[in-house]
N, C-alpha and C positions, 0 to 999 in steps of 0.2 A: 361265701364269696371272699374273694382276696381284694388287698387295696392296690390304685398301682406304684409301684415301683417308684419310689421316688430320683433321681442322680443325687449325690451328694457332691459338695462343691469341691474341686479341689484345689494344686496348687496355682497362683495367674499362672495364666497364657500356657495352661496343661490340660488337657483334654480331660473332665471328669470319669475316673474311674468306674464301671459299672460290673457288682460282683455276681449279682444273681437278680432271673426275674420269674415271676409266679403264673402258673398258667393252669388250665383247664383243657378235659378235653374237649377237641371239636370236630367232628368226625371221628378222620383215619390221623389228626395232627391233635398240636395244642395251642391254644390261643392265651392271648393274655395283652395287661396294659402298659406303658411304661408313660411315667407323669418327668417332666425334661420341662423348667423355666415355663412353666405354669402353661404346658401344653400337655396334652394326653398322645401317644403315641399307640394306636394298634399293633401287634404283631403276632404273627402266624409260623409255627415251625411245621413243616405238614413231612415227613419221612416221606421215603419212596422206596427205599429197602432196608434191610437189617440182618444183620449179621452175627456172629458170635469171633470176641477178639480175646484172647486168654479169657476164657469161658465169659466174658462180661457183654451185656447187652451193646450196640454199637446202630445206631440208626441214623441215616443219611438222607438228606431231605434237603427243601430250600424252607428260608428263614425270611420272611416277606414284614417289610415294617409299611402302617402306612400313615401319613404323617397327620397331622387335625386339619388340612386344605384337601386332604382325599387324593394326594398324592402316594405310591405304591412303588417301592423299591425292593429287589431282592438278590439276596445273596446266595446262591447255588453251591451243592457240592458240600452243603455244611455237615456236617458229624456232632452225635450229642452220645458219648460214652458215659455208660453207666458209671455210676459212681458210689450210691448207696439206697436202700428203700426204706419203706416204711409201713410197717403191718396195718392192717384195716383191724376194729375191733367191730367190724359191720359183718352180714353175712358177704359170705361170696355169690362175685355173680354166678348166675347159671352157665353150667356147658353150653356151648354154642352149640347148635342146632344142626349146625353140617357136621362138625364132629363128633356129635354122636352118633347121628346116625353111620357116622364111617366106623366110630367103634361096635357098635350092633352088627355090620356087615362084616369085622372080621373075627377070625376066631380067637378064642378065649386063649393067651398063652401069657408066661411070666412078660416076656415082649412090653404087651400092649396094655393089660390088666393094667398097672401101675399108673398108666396114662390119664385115667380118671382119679383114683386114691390118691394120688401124689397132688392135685390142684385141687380136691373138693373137703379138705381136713379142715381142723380149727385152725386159723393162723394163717392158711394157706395162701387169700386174697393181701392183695400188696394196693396201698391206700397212696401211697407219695413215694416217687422213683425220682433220685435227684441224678441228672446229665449233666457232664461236664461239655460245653460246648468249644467245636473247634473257633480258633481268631474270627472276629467278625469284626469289618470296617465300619466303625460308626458314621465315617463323616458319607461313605459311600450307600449308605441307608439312610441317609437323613437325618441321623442321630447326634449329637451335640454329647457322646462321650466316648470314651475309650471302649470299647466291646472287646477289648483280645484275652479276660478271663473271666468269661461270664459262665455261670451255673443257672441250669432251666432247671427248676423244680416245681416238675407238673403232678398234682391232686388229682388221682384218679375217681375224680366223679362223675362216674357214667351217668346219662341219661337217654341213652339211645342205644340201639339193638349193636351196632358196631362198635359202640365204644364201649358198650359192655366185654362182646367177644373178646376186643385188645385186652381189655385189661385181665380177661382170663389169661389170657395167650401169654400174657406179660407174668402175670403170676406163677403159670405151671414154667413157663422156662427160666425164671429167679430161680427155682426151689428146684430145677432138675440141674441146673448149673451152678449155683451157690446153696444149696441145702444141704443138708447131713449126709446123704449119699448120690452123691452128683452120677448124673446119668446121659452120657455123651448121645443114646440112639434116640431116647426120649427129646431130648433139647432139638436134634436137628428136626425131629417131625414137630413141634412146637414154633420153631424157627419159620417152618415151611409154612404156617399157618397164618402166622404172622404177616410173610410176605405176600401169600395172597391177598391176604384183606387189604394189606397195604397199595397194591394192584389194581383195586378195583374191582 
């Protein structure tokens, strides 16, 4: 488990800077805590689609803080661009279950073959995916610091049947867009995947 996020103080009468916050997954989002003058803040980044922008991951969702009075503010429209990962020395999670069974039902071709090899190798699973997230109003979420260059850097530690899939999903389209041999038909059927789940 992570601690949370402390603000650090900055200069008077300037809004504390906040550079980065740690999260987990939860569900189909990421959850995590932010600690602000000795109160604990909730917040929830939950995507809604995803994208590919110069081959880099790109997920748009709303950004919901909710304050220690159980108060719930949210910011819409937000962006979390990939920025960098970070290998798991754990195994990988399992293929998901609809996609296998979709690679069973089609035929065997250089195509699609790779679609399993290319996520199921050593190295393959991705343990920490750090987002750059777009401006976020602090004082419009409740928050007592500056948000306009915050990095979400969420731990991929599944424990549940969908957060495992994401994080597969998340790992074959790293390695088909940023791996040694980047694979543009691959990434968009992983992409597709991706937004399903994200869907519902």
């Amino acid at each position: 488990m992570f601690e949370p996020i402390q603000i650090a103080s900055g200069k008077k009468n300037a809004a504390r800077k906040l550079y980065s916050i740690h999260a987990l997954p939860s569900g189909r989002g990421f959850a995590g805590i932010i600690a602000a003058d000795k109160a604990k803040y909730q917040f929830v980044f939950a995507p809604q689609t995803a994208e590919l922008v110069n081959r880099k991951l790109v997920l748009t969702g709303s950004f919901t803080v909710k304050s220690p009075n159980g108060q719930k503010r949210v910011a819409e429209n937000v962006k979390a661009t990939l920025l960098a990962t970070q290998g798991s020395i754990t195994t990988a999670p399992p293929v998901p279950r609809t996609f296998e069974q979709l690679l069973k039902q089609a035929p065997i071709s250089p195509d699609n073959s790779p679609a399993v090899t290319d996520a199921t190798g050593d190295l393959s699973s991705v343990a920490v995916i750090y987002l750059k997230l777009s401006p976020l109003g602090g004082k419009a979420l409740g928050l007592p610091a500056d948000l306009s260059q915050v990095q979400l850097n969420a731990r991929l530690y599944s424990t549940s049947e969908v957060e495992r899939d994401l994080q597969w999903f998340y790992s074959a389209l790293i390695r088909a867009t940023l791996g040694e041999s980047p694979d543009e038909q691959i990434a968009r059927g992983y992409l597709a995947e991706i937004n399903r789940i994200l869907k519902g």
